[in-house]
C-alpha positions in Angstrom: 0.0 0.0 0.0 1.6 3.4 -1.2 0.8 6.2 1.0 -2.3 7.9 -0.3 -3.8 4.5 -0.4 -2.8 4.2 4.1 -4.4 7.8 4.5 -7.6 7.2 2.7 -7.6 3.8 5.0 -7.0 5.6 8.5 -9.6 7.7 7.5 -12.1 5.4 6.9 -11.2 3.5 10.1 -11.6 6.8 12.0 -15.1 7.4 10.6 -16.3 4.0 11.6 -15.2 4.3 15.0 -17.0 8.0 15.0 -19.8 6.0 14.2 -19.2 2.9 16.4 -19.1 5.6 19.2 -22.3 7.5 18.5 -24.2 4.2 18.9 -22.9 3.0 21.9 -24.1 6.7 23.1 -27.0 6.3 22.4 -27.3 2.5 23.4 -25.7 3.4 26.9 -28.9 6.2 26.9 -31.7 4.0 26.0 -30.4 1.2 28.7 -30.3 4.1 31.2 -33.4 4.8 30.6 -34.9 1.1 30.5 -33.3 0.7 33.7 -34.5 3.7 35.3 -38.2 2.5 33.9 -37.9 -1.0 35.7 -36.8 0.8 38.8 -40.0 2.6 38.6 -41.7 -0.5 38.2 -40.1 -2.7 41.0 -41.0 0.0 43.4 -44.7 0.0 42.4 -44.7 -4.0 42.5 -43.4 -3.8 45.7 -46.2 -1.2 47.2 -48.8 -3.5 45.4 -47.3 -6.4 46.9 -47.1 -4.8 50.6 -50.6 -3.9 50.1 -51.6 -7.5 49.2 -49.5 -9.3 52.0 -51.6 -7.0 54.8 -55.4 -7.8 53.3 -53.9 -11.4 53.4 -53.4 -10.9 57.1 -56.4 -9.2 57.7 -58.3 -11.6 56.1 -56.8 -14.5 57.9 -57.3 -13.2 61.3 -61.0 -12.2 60.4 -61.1 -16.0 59.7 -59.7 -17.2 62.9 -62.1 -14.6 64.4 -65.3 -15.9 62.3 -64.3 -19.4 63.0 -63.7 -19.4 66.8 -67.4 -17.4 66.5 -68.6 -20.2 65.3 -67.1 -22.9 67.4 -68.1 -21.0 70.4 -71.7 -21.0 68.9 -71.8 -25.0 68.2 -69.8 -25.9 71.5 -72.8 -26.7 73.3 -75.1 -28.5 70.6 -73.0 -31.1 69.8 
């Protein structure tokens, strides 16, 4: 390769890494994003979940309520 010919090939190499660069920007900014997004997310989930795990409780103890009621109720018939 004469000189002109190594020139015109640097050149070329330094555009596609201009290029190369630019999308890894803008990759590295879209998985920024998408991560902040699924942050956002898992912190909803986990209110929603919360939430869920105390009506759970309170439904179970107003069971264990509702059915000592009726034990008490039945003790003496049977």
């Amino acid at each position: 390769m004469n000189k002109p010919q190594v020139d015109e090939y640097r050149l070329d190499v330094v555009d596609r890494l201009a290029r190369i660069e630019s999308k890894m920007e803008s990759v590295h900014k879209e998985a920024k994003d998408t991560k902040l997004e699924v942050q956002m997310q898992n912190g909803r989930v986990r209110a929603l979940e919360g939430s869920m795990a105390s009506i759970k409780g309170v439904g179970s103890i107003v069971s264990i309520v509702f059915a000592g009621f009726i034990s008490y109720l039945f003790k003496g018939k049977m």
